[in-house]
Legacy VTK file of the C-alpha trace (Angstrom):
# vtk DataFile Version 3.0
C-alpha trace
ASCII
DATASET POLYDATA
POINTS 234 float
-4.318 4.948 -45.191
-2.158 2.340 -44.067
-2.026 3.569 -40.596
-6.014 2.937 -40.373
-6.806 -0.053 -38.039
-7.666 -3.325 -40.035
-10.936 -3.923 -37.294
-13.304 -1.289 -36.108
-14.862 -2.229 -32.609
-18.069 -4.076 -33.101
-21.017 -2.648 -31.031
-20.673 -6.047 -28.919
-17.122 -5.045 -27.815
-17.911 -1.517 -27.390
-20.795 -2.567 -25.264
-18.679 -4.811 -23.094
-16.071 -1.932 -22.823
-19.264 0.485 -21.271
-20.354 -1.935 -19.332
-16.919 -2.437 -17.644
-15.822 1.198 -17.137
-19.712 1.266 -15.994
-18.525 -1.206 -13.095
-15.467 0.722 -11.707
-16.083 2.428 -8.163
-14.395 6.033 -8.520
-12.996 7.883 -5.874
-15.644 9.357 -4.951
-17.570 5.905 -4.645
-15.334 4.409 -1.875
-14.937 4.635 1.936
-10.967 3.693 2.039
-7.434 5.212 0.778
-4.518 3.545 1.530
-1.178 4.779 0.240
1.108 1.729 -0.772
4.555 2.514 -0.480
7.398 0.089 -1.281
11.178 0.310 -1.386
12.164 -0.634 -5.180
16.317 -0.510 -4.502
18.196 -3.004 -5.568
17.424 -6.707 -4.487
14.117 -5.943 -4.156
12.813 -7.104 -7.587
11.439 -10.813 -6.535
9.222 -8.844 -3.381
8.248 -5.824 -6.026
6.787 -8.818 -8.328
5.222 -10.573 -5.629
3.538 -7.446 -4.717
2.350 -6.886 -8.423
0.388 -10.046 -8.165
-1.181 -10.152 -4.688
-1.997 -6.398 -4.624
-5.345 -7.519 -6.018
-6.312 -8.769 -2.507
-6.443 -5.272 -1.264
-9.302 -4.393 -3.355
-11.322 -7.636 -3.227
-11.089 -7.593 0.857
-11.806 -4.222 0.796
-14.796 -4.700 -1.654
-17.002 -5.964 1.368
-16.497 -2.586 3.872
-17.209 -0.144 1.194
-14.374 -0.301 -1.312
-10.757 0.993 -1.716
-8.499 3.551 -3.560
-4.582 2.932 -3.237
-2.109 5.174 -4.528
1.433 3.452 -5.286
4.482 5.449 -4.020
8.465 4.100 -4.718
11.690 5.461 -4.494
14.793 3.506 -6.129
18.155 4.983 -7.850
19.898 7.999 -7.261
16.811 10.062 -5.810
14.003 8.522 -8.103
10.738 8.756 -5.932
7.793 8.657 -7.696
3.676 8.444 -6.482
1.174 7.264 -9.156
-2.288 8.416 -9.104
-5.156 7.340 -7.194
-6.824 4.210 -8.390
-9.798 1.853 -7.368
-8.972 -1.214 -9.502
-6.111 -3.753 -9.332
-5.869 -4.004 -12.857
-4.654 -0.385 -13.289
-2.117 -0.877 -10.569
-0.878 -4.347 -11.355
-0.313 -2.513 -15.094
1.666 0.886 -13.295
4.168 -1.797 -11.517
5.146 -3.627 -13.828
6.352 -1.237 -15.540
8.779 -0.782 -13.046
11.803 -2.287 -12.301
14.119 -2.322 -9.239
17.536 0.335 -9.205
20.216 0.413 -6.846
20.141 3.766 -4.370
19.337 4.402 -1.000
16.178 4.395 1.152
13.933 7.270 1.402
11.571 6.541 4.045
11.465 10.331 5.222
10.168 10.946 1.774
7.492 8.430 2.106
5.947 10.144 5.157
6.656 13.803 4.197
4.462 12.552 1.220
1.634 10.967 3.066
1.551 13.703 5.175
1.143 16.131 2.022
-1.613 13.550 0.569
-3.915 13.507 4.438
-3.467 17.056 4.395
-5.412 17.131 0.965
-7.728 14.108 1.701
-8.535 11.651 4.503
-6.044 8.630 3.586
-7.151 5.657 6.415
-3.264 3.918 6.535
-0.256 4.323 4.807
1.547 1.038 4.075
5.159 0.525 4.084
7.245 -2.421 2.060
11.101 -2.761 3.012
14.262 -4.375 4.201
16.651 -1.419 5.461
16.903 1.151 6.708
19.863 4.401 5.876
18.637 7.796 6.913
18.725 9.454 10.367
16.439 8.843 12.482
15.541 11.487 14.377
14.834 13.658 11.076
12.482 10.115 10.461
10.952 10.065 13.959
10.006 13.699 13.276
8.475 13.022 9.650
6.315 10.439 11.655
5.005 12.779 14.135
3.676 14.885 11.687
1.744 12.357 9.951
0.199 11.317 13.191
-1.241 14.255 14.202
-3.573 13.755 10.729
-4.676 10.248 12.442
-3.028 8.541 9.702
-1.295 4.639 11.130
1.845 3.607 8.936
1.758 -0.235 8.602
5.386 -1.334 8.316
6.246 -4.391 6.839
9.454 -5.340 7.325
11.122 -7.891 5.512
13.690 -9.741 6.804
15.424 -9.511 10.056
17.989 -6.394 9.797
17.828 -4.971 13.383
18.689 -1.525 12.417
15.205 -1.300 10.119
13.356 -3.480 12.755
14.125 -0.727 15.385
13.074 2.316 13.218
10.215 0.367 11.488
8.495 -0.288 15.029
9.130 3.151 15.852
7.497 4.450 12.737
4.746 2.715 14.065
4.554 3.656 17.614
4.616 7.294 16.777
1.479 6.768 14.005
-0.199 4.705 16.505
0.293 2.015 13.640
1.561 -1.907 13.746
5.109 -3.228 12.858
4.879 -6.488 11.446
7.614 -8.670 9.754
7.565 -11.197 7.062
10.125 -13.806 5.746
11.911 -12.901 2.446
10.161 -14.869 -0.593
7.229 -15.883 1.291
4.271 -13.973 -0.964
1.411 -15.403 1.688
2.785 -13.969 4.359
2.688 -10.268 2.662
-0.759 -10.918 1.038
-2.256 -11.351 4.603
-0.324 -8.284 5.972
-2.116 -6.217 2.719
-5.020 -7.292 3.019
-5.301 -6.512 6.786
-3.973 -3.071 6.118
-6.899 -2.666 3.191
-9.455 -3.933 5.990
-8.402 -1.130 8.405
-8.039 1.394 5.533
-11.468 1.026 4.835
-13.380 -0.333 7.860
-11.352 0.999 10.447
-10.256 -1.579 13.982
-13.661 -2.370 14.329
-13.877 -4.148 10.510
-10.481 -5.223 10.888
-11.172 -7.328 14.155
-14.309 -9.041 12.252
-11.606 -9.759 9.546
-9.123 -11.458 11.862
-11.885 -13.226 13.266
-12.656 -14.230 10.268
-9.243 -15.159 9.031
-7.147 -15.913 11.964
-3.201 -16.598 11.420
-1.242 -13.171 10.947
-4.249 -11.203 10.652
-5.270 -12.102 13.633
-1.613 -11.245 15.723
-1.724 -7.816 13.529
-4.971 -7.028 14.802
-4.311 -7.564 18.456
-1.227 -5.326 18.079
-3.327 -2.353 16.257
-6.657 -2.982 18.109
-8.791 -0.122 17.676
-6.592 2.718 16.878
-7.233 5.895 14.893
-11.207 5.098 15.206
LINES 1 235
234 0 1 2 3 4 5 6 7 8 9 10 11 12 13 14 15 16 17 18 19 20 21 22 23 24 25 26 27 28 29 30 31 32 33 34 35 36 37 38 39 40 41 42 43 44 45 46 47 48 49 50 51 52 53 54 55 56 57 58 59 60 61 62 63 64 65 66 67 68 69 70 71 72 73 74 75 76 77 78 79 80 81 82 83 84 85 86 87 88 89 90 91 92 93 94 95 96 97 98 99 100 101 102 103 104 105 106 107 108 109 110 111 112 113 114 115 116 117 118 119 120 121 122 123 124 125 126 127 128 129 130 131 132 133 134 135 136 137 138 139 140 141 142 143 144 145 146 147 148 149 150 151 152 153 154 155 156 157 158 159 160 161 162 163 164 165 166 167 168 169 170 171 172 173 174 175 176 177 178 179 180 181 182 183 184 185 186 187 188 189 190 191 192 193 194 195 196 197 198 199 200 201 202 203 204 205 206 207 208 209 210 211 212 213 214 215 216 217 218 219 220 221 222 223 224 225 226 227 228 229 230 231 232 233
């Protein structure tokens, strides 16, 4: 008996429980999938935790243009990739990240498009978004990973922080293949990212059309992303 709980649910919090899960789009329910991919290697624990909290932003902007699903894919350690299930609310994300911390290893960026490519074969997935720093693999077998996933229409948004040159020249190149946008942000700075995401989310959803009314909108690095996507993939 003692493992019993102490307080059964009252109908007033079992009413407010329905009337939340009553309130969450499913899959079915929205227009957008985006596939969130971010390098969790080593050093990248204070950008992982920035991207727990402003992930949130992808759903709320996407709210308006019909509503978004985003899948979380990592890699980190000696191999470790992982891809989380589809979800539709921030709070289940936020939750699946923190429970993960950051490992030392090597990047896996072919990984990250073989996978996308495996996911828009299944289902249409409107961008695949890409958080890193580096870049360690070779880049032809990467170039050729890329290819693939364009012919499914599907634009890889790379966000590249920081200023290596060797990432900044396969990142952009990711991006010309997918008929995507390379786009870099300064290491620590959180609003810089949670414009990039939120663009992406736009564009997942909406498409260039909605994603120009965004920038409009919003102006700053939205605005500069858009003009360097335009109306792609439409």
């Amino acid at each position: 008996m003692a493992n019993l709980p102490v307080k059964r649910s009252s109908s007033k919090d079992i009413t407010a429980f329905l009337d939340a899960a009553s309130k969450t789009p499913t899959l079915a329910q929205v227009k957008g999938r985006l596939i969130f991919a971010v390098d969790a290697t080593m050093s990248r624990q204070p950008t992982w935790d920035a991207a727990t909290e402003i992930q949130g932003d992808m759903f709320e902007v996407a709210q308006s243009v019909g509503g978004l699903g985003v899948q979380l894919v990592y890699f980190r350690g000696r191999g470790e990739f992982e891809a989380s299930e589809w979800t539709t609310t921030p709070a289940a994300l936020a939750a699946r990240m923190r429970r993960v911390s950051t490992r030392s290893g090597f990047t896996q960026l072919r990984r990250v498009l073989m996978h996308a490519t495996e996911e828009a074969r299944r289902t249409r997935v409107g961008a695949l978004v890409y958080v890193g720093d580096c870049f360690e693999e070779n880049p032809d077998v990467v170039a050729k990973e890329a290819g693939a996933l364009a012919l499914l229409g599907v634009p890889a948004f790379m966000f590249h922080e920081g200023d290596d040159p060797h990432a900044a020249a396969m990142f952009r190149e990711v991006s010309r293949l997918t008929h995507g946008v390379y786009a870099r942000f300064d290491s620590g700075s959180a609003r810089q990212l949670r414009d990039l995401l939120r663009a992406a989310a736009v564009y997942a959803t909406g498409g260039g059309s909605a994603l120009n009314r965004f920038a409009e909108l919003t102006g700053g690095e939205v605005l500069r992303l858009a003009r360097s996507i335009g109306t792609k993939a439409e």
